[in-house]
N, C-alpha and C positions, 0 to 999 in steps of 0.2 A: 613287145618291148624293144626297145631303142638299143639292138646286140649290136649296132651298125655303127653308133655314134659313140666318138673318143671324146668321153668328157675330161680326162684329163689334158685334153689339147689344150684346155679352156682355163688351164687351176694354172698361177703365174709362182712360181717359187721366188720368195723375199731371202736371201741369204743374212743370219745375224738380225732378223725379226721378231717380236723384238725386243732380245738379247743378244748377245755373242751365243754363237754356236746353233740358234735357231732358225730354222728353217720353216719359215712361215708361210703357209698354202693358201694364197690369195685367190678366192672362188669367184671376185664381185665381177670376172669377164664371163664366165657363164650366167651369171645372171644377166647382164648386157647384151649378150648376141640372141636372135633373135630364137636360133634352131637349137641352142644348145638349153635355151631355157625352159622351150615348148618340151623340148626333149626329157629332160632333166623330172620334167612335174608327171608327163605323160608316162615316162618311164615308173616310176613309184609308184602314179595311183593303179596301171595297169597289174603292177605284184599286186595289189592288196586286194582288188576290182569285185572277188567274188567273197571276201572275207566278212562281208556286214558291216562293213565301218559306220559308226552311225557321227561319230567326231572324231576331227584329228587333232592333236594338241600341237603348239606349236613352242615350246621357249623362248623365253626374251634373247635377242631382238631377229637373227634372223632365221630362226625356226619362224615365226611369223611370215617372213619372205617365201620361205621353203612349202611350210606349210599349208597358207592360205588354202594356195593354188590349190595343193593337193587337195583339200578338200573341197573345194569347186567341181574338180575334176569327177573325183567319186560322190559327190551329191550329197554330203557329209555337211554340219555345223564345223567353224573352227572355235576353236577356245585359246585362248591367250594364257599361257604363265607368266607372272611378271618375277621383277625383281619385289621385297616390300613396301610397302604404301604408296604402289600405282595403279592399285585397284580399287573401286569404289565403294563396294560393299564388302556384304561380310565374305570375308576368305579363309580359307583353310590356306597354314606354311607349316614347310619344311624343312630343317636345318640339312646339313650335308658336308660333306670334308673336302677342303680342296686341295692340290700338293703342299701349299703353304697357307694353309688357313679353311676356314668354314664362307659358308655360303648359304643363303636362303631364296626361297623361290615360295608365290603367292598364288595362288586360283580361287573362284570365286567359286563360294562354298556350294552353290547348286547348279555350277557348271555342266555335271554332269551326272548320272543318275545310276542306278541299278541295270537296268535297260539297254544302256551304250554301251559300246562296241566301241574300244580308241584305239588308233593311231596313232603313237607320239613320230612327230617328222622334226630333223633341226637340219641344221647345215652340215655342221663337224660332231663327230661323235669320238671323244680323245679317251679321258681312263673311265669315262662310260659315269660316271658322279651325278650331272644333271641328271642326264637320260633316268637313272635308276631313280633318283629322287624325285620326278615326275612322274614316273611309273609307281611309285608308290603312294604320292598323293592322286593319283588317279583310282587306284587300289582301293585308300581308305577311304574314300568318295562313295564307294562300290560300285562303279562300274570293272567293266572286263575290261582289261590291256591287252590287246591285238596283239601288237608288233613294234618296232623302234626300225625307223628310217632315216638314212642322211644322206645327202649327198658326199660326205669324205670322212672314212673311217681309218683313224690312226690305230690300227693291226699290232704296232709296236709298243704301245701304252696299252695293250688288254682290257678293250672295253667290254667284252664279251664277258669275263669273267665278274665284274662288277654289275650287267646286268643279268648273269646268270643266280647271282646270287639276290637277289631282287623278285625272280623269277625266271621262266625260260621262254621266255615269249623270244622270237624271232628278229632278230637285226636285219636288214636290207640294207645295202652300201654301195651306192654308185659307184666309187673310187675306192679303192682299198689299199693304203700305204703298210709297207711290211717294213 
């Protein structure tokens, strides 16, 4: 695993992003440089390398970015979440709470099977909302949920508790803000 490389070198703080008082963790220079990106996929898929991943899931839009890779890396299918009606066929959705409002999220109904082993990988994992709601439309799918991976885990919004109550499958966090 990449114990050598400072990915936070690479996260750009937005002060007042974007609202007053927010402090927004701009990742898109780790994906741009070339080591921290190889770094970044190579680091993930090696945690998961012996777990059977058979897919990884990725959330709209840059779980897709995050994800891909990884599953390239570990030799995995990726599958797409989207937001509602940006997927073709038929899908299974899920509602879910947001701090100020609901949210839906879309997979196509035979994404994944009995048999797969997932992965959900995203970017930011904040009060853990998506992540669980895709862990759960993963669930009712029937396949088994692995793990939850991200590159930046907001420690201070308790995602952990949100996907512990989901289940207790495993968070992996490159960065982890307290």
């Amino acid at each position: 695993m990449s114990d050598t490389f400072d990915f936070s070198s690479l996260v750009v703080d937005i002060p007042d992003y974007p609202e007053p008082g927010v402090v927004f963790k701009d990742i898109t220079p780790l994906f741009a440089d070339p080591k921290g990106f190889h770094a970044l996929v190579s680091d993930i898929a090696e945690h998961f390398q012996g777990a059977g991943i058979t897919k990884v899931v990725g959330p709209e839009a840059r779980g897709f970015m995050t994800g891909a890779p990884v599953a390239y890396e570990l030799g995995a299918g990726f599958i797409p979440v989207r937001k509602p009606g940006k997927l073709p066929r038929k899908t299974r959705s899920i509602g879910y709470e947001l701090e100020y409002g609901t949210d839906s999220l879309e997979i196509h109904a035979d994404a994944v099977c009995s048999n797969d082993r997932v992965l959900i990988v995203d970017d930011l994992i904040a009060t853990g909302g998506t992540a669980a709601a895709t862990g759960k439309l993963i669930q009712d799918l029937g396949a088994q949920l692995v793990g939850y991976a991200c590159i930046l885990e907001l420690a201070f919004l308790n995602p952990r508790e949100a996907l512990a109550q989901a289940g207790n499958q495993e968070l992996y966090s490159l960065i982890t803000v307290h």
